[in-house]
C-alpha positions as CSV (number, residue, x, y, z in Angstrom):
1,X,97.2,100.5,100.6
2,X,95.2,100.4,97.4
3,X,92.3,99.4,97.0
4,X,93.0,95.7,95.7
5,X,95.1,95.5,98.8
6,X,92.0,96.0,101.4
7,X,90.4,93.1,98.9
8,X,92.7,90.9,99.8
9,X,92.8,91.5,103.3
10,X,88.9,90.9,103.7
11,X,89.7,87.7,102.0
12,X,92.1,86.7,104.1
13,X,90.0,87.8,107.0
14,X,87.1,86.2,105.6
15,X,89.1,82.6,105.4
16,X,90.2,82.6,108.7
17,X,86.6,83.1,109.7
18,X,85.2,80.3,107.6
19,X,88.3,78.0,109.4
20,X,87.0,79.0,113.0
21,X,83.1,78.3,111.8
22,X,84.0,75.3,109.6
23,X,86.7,74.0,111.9
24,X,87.7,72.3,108.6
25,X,91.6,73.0,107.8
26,X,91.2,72.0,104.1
27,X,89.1,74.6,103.3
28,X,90.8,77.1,105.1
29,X,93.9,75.9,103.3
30,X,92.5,75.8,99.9
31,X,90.8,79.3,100.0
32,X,93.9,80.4,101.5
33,X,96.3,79.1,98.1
34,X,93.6,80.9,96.1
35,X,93.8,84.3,97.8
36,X,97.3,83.9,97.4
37,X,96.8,83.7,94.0
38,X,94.9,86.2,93.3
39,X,97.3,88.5,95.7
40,X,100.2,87.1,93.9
41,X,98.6,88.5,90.7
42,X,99.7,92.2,90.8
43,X,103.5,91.1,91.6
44,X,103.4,89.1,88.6
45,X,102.1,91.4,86.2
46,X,104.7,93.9,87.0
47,X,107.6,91.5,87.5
48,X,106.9,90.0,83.4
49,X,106.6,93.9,82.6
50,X,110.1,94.9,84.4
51,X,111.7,91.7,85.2
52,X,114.8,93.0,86.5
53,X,112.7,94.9,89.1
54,X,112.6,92.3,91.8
55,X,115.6,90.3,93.5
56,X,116.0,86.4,93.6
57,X,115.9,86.0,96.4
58,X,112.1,87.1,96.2
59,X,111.7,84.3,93.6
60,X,113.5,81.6,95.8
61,X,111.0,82.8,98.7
62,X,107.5,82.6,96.4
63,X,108.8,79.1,94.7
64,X,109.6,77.7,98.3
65,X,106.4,79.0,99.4
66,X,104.4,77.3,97.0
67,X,106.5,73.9,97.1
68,X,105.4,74.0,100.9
69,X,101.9,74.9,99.8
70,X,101.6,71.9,97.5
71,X,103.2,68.9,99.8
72,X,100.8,70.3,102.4
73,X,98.0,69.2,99.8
């Protein structure tokens, strides 16, 4: 794991505290489309770099995933 990886975890980690303390699932689900974000960052930068690197069905996954995300909204 590198060491954006284990930053990424604690954030995770961290929202699913903040859920149990808050008890509020709107936070939780708002910080949890941000780290998302910022996890998804890394894949991104390497997939416009090398774009034949990664499959599609890894891009039908991340756009379902975030169509989910938004109706959840």
């Amino acid at each position: 794991m590198s060491r954006f990886d284990i930053i990424v975890l604690i954030g995770v980690v961290c929202v699913g505290i903040i859920w149990y303390i808050t008890n509020n699932p709107l936070v939780a689900l708002v910080m949890s489309v941000l780290i998302y974000t910022v996890a998804f960052l890394p894949t991104f930068i390497k997939t416009w770099k090398h774009p034949y690197t990664e499959s599609w069905p890894f891009y039908g996954c991340d756009v379902t995933a975030a169509i989910v995300s938004l109706v959840a909204l």
